[in-house]
C-alpha positions, -999 to 999 in steps of 0.1 A, spaced: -715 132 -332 -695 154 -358 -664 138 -349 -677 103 -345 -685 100 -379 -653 116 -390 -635 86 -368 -653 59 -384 -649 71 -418 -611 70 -413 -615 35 -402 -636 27 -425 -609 44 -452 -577 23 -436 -596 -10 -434 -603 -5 -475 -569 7 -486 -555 -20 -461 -573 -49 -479 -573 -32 -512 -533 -34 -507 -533 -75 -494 -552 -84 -522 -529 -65 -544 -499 -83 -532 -520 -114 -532 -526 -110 -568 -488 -98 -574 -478 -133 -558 -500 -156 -578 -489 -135 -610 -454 -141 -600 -459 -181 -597 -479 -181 -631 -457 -166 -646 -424 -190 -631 -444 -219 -638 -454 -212 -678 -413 -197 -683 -402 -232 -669 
């Protein structure tokens, strides 16, 4: 049961960090075309 739980909070760990990343580089991206399109 222990090790279970141990498993699904590493899952649960990786699928945060994982998304927590994306939207990172998601934000990075938009920031990047903001700012191309104001310096125009």
């Amino acid at each position: 049961m222990k090790k279970l739980l141990a498993m699904l909070g590493v899952a649960n760990f990786s699928v945060v960090s994982v998304s927590s990343v994306i939207s990172c580089k998601n934000a990075w991206n938009n920031n990047q075309l903001s700012i191309e399109y104001w310096t125009r």
